[in-house]
Each structure stands twice: as structure tokens, then as C-alpha cells.
C-alpha positions as CSV (number, residue, x, y, z in Angstrom):
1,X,155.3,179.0,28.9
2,X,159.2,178.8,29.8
3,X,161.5,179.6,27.3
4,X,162.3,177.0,24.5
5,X,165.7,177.8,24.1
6,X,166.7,177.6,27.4
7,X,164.6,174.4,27.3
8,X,166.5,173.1,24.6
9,X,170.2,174.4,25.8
10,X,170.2,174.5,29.6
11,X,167.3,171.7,30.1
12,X,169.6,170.9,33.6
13,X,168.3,174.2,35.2
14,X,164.7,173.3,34.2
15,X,165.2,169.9,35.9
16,X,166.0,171.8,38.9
17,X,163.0,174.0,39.3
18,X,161.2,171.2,38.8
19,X,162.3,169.5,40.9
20,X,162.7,172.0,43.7
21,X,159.1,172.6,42.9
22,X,158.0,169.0,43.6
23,X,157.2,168.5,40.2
24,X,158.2,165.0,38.4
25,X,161.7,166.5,36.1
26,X,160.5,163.1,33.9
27,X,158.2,166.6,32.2
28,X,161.5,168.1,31.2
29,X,162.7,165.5,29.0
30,X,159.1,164.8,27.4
31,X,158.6,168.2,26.2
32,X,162.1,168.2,24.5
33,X,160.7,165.0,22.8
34,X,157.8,166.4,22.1
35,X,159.6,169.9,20.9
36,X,161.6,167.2,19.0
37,X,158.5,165.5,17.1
38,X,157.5,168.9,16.3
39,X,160.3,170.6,14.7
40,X,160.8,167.3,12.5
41,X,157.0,167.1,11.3
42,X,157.1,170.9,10.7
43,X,160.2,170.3,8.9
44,X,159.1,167.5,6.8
45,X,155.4,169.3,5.9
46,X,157.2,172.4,4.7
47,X,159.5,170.5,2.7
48,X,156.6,168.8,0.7
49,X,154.9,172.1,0.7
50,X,157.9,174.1,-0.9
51,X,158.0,170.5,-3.6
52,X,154.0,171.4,-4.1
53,X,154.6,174.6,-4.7
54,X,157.5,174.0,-7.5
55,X,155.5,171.2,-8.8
56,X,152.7,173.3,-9.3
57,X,154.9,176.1,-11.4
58,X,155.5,172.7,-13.4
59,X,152.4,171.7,-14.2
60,X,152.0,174.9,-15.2
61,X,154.3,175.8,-17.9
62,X,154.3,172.0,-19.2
63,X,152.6,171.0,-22.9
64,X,149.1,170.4,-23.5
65,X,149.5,166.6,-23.4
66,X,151.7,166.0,-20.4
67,X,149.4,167.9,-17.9
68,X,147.0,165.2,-17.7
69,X,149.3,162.8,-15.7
70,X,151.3,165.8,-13.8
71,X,147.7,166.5,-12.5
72,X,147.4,163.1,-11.1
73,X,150.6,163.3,-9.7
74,X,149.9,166.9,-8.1
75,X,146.9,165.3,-6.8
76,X,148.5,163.0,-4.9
77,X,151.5,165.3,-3.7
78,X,148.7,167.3,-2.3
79,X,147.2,164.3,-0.3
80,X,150.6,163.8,1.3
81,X,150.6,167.4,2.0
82,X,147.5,167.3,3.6
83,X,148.7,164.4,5.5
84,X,152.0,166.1,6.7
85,X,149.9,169.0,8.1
86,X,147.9,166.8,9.9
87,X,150.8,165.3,11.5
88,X,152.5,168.4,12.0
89,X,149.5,169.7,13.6
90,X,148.7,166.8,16.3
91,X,152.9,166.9,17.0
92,X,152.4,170.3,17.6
93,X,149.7,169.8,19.9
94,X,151.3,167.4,21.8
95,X,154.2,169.7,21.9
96,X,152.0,172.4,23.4
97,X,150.3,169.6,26.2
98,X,153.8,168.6,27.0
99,X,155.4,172.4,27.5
100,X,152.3,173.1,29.5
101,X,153.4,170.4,32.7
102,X,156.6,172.6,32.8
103,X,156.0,175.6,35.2
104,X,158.2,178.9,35.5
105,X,161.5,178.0,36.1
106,X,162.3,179.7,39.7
107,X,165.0,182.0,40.7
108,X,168.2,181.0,41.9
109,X,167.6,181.2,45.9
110,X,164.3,180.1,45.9
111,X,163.6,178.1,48.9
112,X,162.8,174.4,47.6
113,X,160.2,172.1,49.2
114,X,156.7,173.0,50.6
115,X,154.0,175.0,52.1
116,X,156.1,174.6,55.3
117,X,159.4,175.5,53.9
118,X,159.6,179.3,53.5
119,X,162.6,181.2,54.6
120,X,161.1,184.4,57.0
121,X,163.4,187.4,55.8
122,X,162.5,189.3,58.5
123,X,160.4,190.7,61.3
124,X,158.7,194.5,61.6
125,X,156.8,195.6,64.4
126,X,155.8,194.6,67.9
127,X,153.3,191.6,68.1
128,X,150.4,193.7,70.3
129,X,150.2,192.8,74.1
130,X,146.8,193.3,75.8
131,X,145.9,193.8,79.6
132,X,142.4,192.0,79.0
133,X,140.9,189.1,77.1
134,X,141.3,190.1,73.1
135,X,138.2,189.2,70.7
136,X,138.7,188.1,67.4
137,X,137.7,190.4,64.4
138,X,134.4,188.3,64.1
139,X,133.1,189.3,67.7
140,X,134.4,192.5,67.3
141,X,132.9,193.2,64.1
142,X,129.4,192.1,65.2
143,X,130.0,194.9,68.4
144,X,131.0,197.4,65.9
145,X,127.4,196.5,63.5
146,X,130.8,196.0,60.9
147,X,130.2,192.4,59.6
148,X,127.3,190.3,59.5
149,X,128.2,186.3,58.5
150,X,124.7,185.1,59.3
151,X,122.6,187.1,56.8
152,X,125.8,186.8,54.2
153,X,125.1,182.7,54.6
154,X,121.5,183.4,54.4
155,X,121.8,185.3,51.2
156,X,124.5,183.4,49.1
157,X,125.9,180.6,51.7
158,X,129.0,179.6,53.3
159,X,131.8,182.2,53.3
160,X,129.9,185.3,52.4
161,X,129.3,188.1,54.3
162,X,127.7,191.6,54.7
163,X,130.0,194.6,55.6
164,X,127.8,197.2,56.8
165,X,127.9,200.7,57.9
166,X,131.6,201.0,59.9
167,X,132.6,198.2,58.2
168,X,131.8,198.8,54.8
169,X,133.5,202.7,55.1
170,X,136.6,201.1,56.8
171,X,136.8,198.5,53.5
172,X,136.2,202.1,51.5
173,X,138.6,203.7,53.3
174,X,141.3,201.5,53.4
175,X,140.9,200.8,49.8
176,X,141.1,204.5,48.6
177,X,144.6,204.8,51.0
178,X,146.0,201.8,48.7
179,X,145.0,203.6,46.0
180,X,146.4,207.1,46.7
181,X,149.6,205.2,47.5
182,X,149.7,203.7,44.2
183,X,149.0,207.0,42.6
184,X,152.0,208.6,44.1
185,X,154.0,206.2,42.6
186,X,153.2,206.1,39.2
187,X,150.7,203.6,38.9
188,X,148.1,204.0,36.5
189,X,144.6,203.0,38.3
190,X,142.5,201.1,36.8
191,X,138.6,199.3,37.5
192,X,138.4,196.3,35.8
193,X,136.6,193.4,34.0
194,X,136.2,190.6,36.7
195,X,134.8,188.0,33.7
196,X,137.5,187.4,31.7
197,X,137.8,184.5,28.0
198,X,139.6,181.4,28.7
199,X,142.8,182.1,26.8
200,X,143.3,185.1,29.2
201,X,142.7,183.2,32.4
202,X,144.8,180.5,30.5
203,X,147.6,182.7,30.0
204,X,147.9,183.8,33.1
205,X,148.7,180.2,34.5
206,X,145.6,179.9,36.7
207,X,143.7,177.0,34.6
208,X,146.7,174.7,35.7
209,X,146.7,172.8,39.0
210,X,144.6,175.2,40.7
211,X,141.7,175.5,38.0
212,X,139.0,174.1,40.4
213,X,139.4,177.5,42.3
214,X,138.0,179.3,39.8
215,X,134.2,179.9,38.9
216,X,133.4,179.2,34.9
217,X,130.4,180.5,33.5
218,X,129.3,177.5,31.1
219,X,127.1,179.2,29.1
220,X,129.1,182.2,28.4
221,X,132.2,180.1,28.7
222,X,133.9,183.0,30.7
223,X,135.8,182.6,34.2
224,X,135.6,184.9,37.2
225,X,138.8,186.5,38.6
226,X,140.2,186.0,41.6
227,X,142.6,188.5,41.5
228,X,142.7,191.2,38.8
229,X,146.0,190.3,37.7
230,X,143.9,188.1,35.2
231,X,142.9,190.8,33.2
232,X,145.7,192.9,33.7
233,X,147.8,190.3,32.6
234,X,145.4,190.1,29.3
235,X,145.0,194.4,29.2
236,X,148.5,194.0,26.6
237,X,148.2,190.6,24.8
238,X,149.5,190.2,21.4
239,X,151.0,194.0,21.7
240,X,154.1,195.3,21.5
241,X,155.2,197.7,24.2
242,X,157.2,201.1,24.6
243,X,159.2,200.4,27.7
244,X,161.8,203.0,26.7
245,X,160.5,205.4,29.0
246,X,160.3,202.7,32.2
247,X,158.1,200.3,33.1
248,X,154.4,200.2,32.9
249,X,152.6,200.4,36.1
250,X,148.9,199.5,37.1
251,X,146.9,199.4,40.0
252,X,143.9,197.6,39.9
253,X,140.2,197.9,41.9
254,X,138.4,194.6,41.6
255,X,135.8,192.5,43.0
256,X,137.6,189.1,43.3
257,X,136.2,185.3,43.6
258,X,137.5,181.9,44.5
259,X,135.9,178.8,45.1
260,X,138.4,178.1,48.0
261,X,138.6,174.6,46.6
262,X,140.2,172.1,49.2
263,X,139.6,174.4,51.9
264,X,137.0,172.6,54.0
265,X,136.8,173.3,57.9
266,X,139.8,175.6,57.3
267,X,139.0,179.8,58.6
268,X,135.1,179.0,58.2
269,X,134.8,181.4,60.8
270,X,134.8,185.4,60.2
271,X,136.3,186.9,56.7
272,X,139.9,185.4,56.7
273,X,138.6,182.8,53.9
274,X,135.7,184.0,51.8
275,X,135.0,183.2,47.9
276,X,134.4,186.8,47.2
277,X,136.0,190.0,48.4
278,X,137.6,193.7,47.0
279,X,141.1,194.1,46.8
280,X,143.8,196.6,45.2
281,X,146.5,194.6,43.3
282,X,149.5,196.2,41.8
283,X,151.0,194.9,37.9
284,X,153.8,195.6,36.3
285,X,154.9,195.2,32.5
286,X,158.8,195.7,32.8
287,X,162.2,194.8,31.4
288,X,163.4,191.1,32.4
289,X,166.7,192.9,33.6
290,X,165.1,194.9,35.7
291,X,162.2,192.6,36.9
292,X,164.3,191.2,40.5
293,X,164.5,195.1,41.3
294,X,160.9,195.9,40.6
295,X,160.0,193.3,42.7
296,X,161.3,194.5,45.6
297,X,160.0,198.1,45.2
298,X,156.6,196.1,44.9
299,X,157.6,194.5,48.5
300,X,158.6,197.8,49.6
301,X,155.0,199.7,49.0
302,X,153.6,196.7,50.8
303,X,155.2,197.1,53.7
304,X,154.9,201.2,54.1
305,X,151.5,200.5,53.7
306,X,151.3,198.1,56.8
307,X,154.0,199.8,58.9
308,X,151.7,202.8,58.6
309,X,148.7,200.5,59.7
310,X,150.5,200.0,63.1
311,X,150.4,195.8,62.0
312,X,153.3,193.7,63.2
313,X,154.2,191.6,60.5
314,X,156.9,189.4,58.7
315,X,158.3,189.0,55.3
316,X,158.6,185.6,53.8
317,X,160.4,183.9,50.7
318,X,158.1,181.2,49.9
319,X,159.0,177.8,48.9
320,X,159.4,176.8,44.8
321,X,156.4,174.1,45.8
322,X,154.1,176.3,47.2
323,X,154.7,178.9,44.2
324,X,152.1,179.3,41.4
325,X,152.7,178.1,38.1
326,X,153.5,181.8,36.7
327,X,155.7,182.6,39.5
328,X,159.5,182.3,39.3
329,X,159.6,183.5,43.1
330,X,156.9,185.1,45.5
331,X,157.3,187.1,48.6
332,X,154.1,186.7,51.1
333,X,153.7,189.4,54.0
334,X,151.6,187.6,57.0
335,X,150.4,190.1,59.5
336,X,150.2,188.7,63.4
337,X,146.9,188.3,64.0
338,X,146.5,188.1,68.1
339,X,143.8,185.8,68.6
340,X,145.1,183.1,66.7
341,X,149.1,183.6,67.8
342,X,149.8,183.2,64.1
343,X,151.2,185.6,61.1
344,X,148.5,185.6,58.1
345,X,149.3,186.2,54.8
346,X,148.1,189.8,54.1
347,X,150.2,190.7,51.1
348,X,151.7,188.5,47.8
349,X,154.1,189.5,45.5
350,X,155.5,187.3,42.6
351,X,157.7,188.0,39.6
352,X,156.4,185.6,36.9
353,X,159.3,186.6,34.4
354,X,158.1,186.5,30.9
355,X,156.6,183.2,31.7
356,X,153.2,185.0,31.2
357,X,154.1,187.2,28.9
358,X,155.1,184.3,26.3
359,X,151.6,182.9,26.6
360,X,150.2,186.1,26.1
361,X,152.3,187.1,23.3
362,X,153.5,190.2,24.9
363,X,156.7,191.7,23.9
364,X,158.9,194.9,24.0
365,X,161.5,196.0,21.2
366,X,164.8,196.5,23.1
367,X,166.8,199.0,22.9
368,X,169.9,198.9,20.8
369,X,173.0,198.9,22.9
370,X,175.4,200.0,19.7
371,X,173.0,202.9,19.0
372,X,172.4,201.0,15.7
373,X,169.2,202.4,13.7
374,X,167.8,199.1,12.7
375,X,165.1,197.7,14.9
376,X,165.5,195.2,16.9
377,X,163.9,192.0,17.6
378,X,160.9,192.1,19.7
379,X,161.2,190.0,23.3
380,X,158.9,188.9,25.5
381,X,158.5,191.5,28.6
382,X,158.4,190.2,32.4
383,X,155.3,190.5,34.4
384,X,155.0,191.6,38.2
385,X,151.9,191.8,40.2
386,X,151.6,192.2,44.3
387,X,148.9,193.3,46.7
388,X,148.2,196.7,48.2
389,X,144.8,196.3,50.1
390,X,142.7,193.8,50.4
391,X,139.4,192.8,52.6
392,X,141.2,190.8,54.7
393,X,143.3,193.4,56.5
394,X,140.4,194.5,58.4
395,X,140.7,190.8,60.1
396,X,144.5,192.3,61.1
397,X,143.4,196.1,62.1
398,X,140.3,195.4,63.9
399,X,142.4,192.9,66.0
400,X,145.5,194.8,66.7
401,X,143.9,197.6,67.8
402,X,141.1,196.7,69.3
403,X,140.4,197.9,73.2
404,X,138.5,196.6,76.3
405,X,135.5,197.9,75.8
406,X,135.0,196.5,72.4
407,X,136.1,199.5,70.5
408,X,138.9,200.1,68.4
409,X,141.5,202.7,67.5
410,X,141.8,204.0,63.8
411,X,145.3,204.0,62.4
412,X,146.3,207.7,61.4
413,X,147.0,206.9,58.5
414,X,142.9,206.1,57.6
415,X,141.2,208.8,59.7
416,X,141.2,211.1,56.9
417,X,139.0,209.0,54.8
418,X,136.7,208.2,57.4
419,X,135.8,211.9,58.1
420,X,138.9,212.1,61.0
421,X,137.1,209.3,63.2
422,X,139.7,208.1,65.6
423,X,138.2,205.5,67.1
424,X,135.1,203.4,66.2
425,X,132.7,202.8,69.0
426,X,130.5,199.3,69.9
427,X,126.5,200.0,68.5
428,X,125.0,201.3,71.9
């Protein structure tokens, strides 16, 4: 959730991200209604609490004969008590319903509008030029013996898909040079749970506009991930962090899964679109001062890791509408992939602020800028997370440097984990 005093004090600013979001700003000014009601019930059940509790120390002390009728009156005291609970509970959950329809508030510079109105911060790379025909990664992966859609369809239906031999060690491969990148820079790597409780998936804003993405579990009432920011976001909840040594890295290996909700007749063919796949996804538990810096060191892993790839790609700002909930800003990285003329998002990155961290009751003691000895009040930390490898680069590498005859050329950078293969040849 956003902050509630900047609600309260600067509720203009949260007006604009809503707006620039596309969201109705009429939210704003309910949930400081609703943060209104709230205060005042709580207010008015703690003030008949605090007369319960005195009254009681009266009934106590008071003679023999009077307690009879000061038990009556207790009796009813504590019937409006109960009823001012009541009300201060339903206030507060209407309070809670209301703060919920606000989403981060966005950075200053964030692009407003749409899908379509990202501002591209720039272009690396040349866009590959062939002398022949190119196939897309489908075709070529079926040459290769790489991919198989058809028995993926035939085992668990639309948009899954076998990787096999090649294509399963190139996955592998490409996987273990995320994580050795992550590893040289301090990330911590971790496997994790891909089932995670509702008030983690909660947390993490994903049970918001976009909850028919995600696969629930009825009877276990558990959701799975489609992304392992979920339960990296959830890894600290309701702690209190060290940060005085820096920020707290993570790299997580997960199996990921999204219902691609919406998405009819859009990439149905090959692996572009798929409701289950592996990915690598960096998180980061940081300072809010220095949250806009970390994200762009996050940016600037993703791209050494696609410059080294030989991918032509370009860096985009994405619009406050096209955001997630959690996100206060997001930079995609869309890889040119030649046999659709068209960059593809390969990489996100988003700094959610502490909008998850609120949710998730996850806070950090700052440091005490006079050198004072008393502690200091705890504050919520900001949240990071960004992409270093996922399934679908393969779509981008087996493309860009594919060659006539159907093979294709291993980027230097992978040939070590595949055994120093340089170039993987069509199934005779």
C-alpha cells in the first residue's frame, strides 16, 4: 500500500499517478474518506475503552451496596464497547478496500498513458541482416530436435512445450551464465517455493487487476508464481532488516506459471507466450534513497548479459498505465527478433518503492545521522526485482544467429557450459 501520510499531506501527487496511470483520481479522495471514518471510529472505541477501563477500577473499589447498579451500568458500557469495535472494525475494513484501488504512486518522469506510450532510451546493437530466407525459432528448433510444441499440446495443452536434448542444455546453459553473473555480483542465489499463501501473492500486488493470471489451488488455497519475486518478496515479511552493510541481494531459480489471461490468438505459435517456463529473476531489499540507483545497476546486469549474447536490443521506460500495481517505474529490454521485424520484451525491471514492503511489513532501522545511541524508528525498506534469464531468450538467440543451413552459432559467452560447442547442428 502507498504511504498514508503522503496520502493524507500531498494527496495532489497521488491524484497524478493516478491519473497518469489511467486510473479514476475519484480513488484518491475516497480512501482519505475512508482513512477519515477510520481514525474517528478508532478514536471514539478507544475512548469508551479507556472509560471501561476506569469504570471498571470503580466498580471495584465501590461499597458492597452500590456495586449492584454500577454492574448494570458496566454491563451496558461494555455493550457500547462492543459496538464501537464493531464499527471501528468494518471502518477499518473499508479503509483497507479503499487504500487497496490506489496503486504505487510513480516516479517523477514516468511516461503517462498506455501500452503504446513508452519512451525508448536507447538502442544497442545491429539488428542482424541475412543473405538467405531466416526461420523463425519454432522451425529452427524443430531442425535442431530443440523444441517439440506438438507433444507439449498433447501432454498438457496449448502453450506448452517439450525442450529436449540441444534445447533443454541451451535452457541449462543459459540459465547457469545468469547465474554466475549474479554471483559475481553479490547476489545471494536462491531455489525457491513456486506455491506460495495468499497474503504473500497479496502482498506483492499481483491479486489486483491482473489476478486472473494466476493459477489458485482451491483446495490448498495456495497460488502458483509467475515470477519468483512472489516469494522473494515474502522471504523477509514482518522482519526487520540490517541494511547497514548495503543492500540485500537475491537471485532466484524458479519454475514460473501464468494463465496468459486475455491473450487469445496472440504468439500461439513457438515459446514466446507459454503458461509455464524457467527463469532467473534478480530482488533486491534496499534503502529508499538508494532504490533509483539500484535500479539502474539492475538495468545494467541486463544488458551485459545481452550485449554478450550478440542480441540487438533496446531499452524502454514504460508508460505509468502499462505499470504493475507495485511498480513505481519499470524499465523493459525487447530484444529484435528478425522474423517478426519487432523488439520483444526479454528483460523487466521495476522499482516498487516500499509499496510492497508496507504490505509485507518489511522494515529497516535507519541509521542515525547525529550519531545519536538511541534507536531509531523502523521504516519500511524499497523493493527491486529484474530479469536475468529467462526461457524466452532462446526465441532471440536461436534467431539472431541462426545460418543457412539451419544451424546456428553459439554465443561465446555460452560455449563453456555447453562443453565448448560452437555451433549446434540440424538432426541429420
Amino acid at each position: 500500500m502507498i504511504d498514508l501520510a503522503l496520502l493524507r499531506d500531498n494527496p495532489e501527487i497521488v491524484r497524478r499517478s493516478q491519473a497518469a496511470r489511467g486510473n479514476d483520481v475519484a480513488t484518491v479522495d475516497a480512501a482519505l474518506e475512508a482513512d477519515r471514518s477510520r481514525r474517528t471510529a478508532l478514536a471514539a472505541f478507544e475512548e469508551l475503552r479507556a472509560e471501561q477501563n476506569a469504570f471498571g477500577k470503580q466498580v471495584a473499589k465501590a461499597p458492597k451496596e452500590e456495586k449492584a447498579a454500577l454492574v448494570a451500568q458496566a454491563k451496558d458500557l461494555a455493550d457500547r464497547v462492543k459496538q464501537a469495535q464493531q464499527v471501528a472494525n468494518e471502518a477499518s475494513d473499508a479503509a483497507s478496500a479503499a487504500l487497496a484501488l490506489i496503486e504505487n504512486v510513480v516516479i517523477d518522469g514516468v511516461p503517462a498513458g498506455g501500452e503504446a506510450d513508452f519512451v525508448e532510451l536507447r538502442r544497442v546493437g545491429d539488428v542482424p541482416a541475412f543473405g538467405f530466407e531466416p526461420r523463425d525459432h519454432l522451425e529452427i528448433g524443430e531442425i535442431l530436435g530443440a523444441i517439440d510444441m506438438e507433444r507439449g499440446a498433447k501432454v498438457s495443452g496449448a502453450r506448452f512445450y517439450f525442450l529436449k536434448g540441444i534445447g533443454a542444455r541451451l535452457e541449462i546453459a543459459l540459465m547457469n551464465l545468469a547465474l554466475d553473473k549474479a554471483l559475481q555480483n553479490g547476489f545471494t542465489p536462491m531455489i525457491v517455493p513456486t506455491l506460495v499463501r495468499p497474503e504473500i501473492m497479496q502482498g506483492t500486488g499481483f491479486l489486483g487487476e491482473h489476478a486472473d493470471e494466476v493459477y489458485h489451488l482451491d483446495k490448498e488455497d495456495l497460488y502458483l508464481v509467475g515470477t519468483s519475486e512472489v516469494p522473494l518478496a515474502g522471504y523477509h515479511k514482518d522482519e526487520i532488516l540490517d541494511l547497514s552493510q548495503g543492500a540485500l541481494r537475491y537471485a532466484g531459480w524458479s519454475t514460473c506459471y501464468r494463465s496468459e489471461a486475455g491473450s487469445h490468438g496472440k504468439d500461439t505459435r513457438g515459446i514466446i507466450r507459454v503458461h509455464q517456463f524457467n527463469k532467473l529473476e534478480m530482488f533486491v531489499y534496499t534503502t529508499p534513497e538508494d532504490a533509483e540507483a539500484e535500479h539502474l545497476r539492475l538495468v545494467a546486469l541486463q544488458e551485459e548479459m545481452l550485449t554478450a549474447l550478440g542480441l540487438a536490443y533496446r531499452v524502454i521506460d514504460v508508460a505509468a498505465g502499462d505499470l504493475g500495481s507495485s511498480a513505481a517505474r519499470k524499465y523493459d529490454i525487447e530484444a529484435w527478433v528478425p522474423t517478426q521485424g519487432a523488439f520483444r520484451e526479454l528483460t523487466s525491471t521495476s522499482n516498487c518503492t516500499t509499496y510492497q514492503a508496507r504490505r509485507l511489513d518489511t522494515r529497516y532501522r535507519p541509521e542515525d545521522p547525529a550519531g545519536g545511541s538511541a534507536p531509531s524508528k523502523t521504516q519500511p525498506v524499497a523493493t527491486l526485482n529484474g530479469t536475468l534469464a529467462t526461457t524466452r531468450w532462446i526465441v532471440a538467440i536461436l534467431e539472431t544467429h541462426q545460418q543457412e543451413d539451419g544451424s546456428v552459432r553459439v554465443p561465446e559467452v555460452l560455449r563453456p557450459y555447453l562443453g565448448g560447442l560452437d555451433v549446434l547442428e540440424p538432426l541429420a
